[in-house]
VMD Tcl script that draws the C-alpha trace (Angstrom):
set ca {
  {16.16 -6.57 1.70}
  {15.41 -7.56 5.20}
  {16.25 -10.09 7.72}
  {13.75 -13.15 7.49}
  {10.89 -12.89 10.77}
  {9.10 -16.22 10.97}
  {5.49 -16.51 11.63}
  {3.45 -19.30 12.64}
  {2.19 -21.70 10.35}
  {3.94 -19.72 6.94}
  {4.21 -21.78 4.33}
  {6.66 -21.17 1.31}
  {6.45 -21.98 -1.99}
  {9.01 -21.24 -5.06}
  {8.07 -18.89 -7.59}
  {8.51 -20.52 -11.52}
  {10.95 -19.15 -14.13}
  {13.12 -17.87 -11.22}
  {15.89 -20.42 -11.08}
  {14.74 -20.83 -7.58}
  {16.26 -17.49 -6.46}
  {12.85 -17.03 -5.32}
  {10.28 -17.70 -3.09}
  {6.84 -16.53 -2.56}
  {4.42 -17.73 1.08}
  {0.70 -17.89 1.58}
  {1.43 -14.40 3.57}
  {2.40 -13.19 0.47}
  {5.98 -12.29 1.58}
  {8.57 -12.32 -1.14}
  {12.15 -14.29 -0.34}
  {15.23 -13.51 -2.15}
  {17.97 -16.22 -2.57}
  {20.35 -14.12 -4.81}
  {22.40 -13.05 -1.94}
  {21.96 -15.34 1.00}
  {21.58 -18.54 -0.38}
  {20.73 -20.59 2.31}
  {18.68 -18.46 4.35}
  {17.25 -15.97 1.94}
  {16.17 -12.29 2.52}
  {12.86 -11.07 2.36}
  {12.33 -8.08 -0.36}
  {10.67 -4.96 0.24}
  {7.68 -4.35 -2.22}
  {6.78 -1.19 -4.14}
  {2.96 0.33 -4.62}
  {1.19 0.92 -7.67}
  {-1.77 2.27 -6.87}
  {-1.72 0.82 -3.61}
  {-1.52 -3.00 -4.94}
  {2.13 -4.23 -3.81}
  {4.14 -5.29 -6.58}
  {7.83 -6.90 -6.79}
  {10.30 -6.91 -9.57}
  {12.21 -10.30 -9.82}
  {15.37 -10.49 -11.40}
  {16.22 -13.55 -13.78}
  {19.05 -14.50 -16.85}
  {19.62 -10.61 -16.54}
  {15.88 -9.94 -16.76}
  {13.60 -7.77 -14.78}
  {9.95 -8.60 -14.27}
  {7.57 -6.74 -12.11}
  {4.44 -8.56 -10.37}
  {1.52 -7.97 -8.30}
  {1.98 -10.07 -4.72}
  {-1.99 -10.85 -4.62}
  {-2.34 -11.68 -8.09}
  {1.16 -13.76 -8.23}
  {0.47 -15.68 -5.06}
  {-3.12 -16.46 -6.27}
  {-1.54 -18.10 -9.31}
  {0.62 -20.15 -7.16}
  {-1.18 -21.01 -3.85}
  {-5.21 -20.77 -5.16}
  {-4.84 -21.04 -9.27}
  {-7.73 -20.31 -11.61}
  {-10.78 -21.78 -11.23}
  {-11.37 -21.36 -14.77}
  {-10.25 -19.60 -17.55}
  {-12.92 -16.38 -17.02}
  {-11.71 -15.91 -13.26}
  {-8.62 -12.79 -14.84}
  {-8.90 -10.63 -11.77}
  {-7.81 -11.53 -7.90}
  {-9.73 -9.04 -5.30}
  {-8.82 -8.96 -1.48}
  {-12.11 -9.53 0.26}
  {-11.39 -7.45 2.94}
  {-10.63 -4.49 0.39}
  {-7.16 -4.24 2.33}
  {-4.74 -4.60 -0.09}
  {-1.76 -4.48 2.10}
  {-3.46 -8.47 3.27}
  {-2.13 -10.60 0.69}
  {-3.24 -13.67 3.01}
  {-4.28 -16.37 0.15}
  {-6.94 -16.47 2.65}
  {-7.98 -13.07 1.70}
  {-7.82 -13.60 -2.57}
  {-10.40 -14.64 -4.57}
  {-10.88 -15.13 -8.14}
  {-13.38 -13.16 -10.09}
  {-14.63 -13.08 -13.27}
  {-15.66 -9.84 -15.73}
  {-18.90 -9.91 -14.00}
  {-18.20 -10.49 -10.47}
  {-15.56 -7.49 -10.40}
  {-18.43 -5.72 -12.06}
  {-20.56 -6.33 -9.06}
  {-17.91 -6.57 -6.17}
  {-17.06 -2.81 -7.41}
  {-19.83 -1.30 -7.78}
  {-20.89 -2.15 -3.86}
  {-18.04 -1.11 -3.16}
  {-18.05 2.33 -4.48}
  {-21.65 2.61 -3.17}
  {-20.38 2.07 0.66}
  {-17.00 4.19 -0.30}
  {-18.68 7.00 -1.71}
  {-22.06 7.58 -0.47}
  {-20.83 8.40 3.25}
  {-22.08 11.58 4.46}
  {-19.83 14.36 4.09}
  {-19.40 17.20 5.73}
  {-18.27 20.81 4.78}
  {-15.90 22.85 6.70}
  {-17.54 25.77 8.55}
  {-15.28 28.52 8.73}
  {-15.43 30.79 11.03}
  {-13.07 33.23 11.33}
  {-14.26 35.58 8.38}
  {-12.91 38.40 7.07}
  {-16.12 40.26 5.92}
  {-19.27 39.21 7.71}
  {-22.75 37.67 5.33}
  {-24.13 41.45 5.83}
  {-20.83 42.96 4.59}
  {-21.62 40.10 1.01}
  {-24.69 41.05 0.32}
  {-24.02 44.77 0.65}
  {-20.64 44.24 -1.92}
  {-23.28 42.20 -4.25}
  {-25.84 44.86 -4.57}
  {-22.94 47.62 -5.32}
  {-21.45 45.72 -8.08}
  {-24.89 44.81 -9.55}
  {-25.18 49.01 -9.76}
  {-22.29 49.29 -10.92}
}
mol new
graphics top color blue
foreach p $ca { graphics top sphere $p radius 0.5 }
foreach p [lrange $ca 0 end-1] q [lrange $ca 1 end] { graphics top cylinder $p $q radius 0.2 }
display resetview
């Protein structure tokens, strides 16, 4: 855990079925009350495939949660039952800014994806010339023929 940095206009709000031990702002930072009760601590997140997630200890209970999908539950909520997923619109997902999270339905992942594996993967690429060869292209083609002889 680590000592509490304020920023400008953060906002906190607590998390449910946490006994209050904890908090969660529309930065998506984490607070801990379990050991400093009065000021709290903020926790240090893990990665699952890059999403941040948090395990929150309650009655003896662990539960781990993904910060963008947790704080969009909290600070944006559903807009309906067929918004399940939370994307960051920036595709950063170390920005957990509620300003950043939006809802999507089955269909609108669908689509929000697929662009974005279009602009991910259809960059140019480029193969690595090397050029400090052992055997020179005349020296291949020679070793080619003999084995075909052979």
């Amino acid at each position: 855990m680590r000592r509490l940095k304020k920023l400008e206009d953060e906002e906190w709000m607590s998390i449910p079925d946490t006994n209050n031990r904890y908090e969660i702002s529309n930065y998506g930072r984490i607070k801990s009350y379990a050991i400093d009760s009065t000021n709290g601590k903020i926790l240090k997140c893990g990665k699952v495939k890059g999403f941040q997630i948090v395990t929150l200890k309650t009655n003896g209970k662990s539960k781990s949660a993904c910060v963008h999908k947790l704080l969009a539950e909290l600070w944006i909520g559903k807009p309906s039952e067929q918004h399940k997923y939370v994307t960051h619109i920036d595709s950063n997902l170390n920005n957990n800014h509620i300003s950043n999270l939006k809802w999507l339905t089955d269909e609108e992942l669908k689509a929000h994806y697929s662009n974005y594996f279009i602009i991910k993967y259809n960059k140019p690429s480029f193969q690595k010339v090397i050029t400090k060869n052992k055997i020179s292209e005349k020296d291949v083609v020679l070793l080619k023929s003999m084995l075909k002889r052979a």
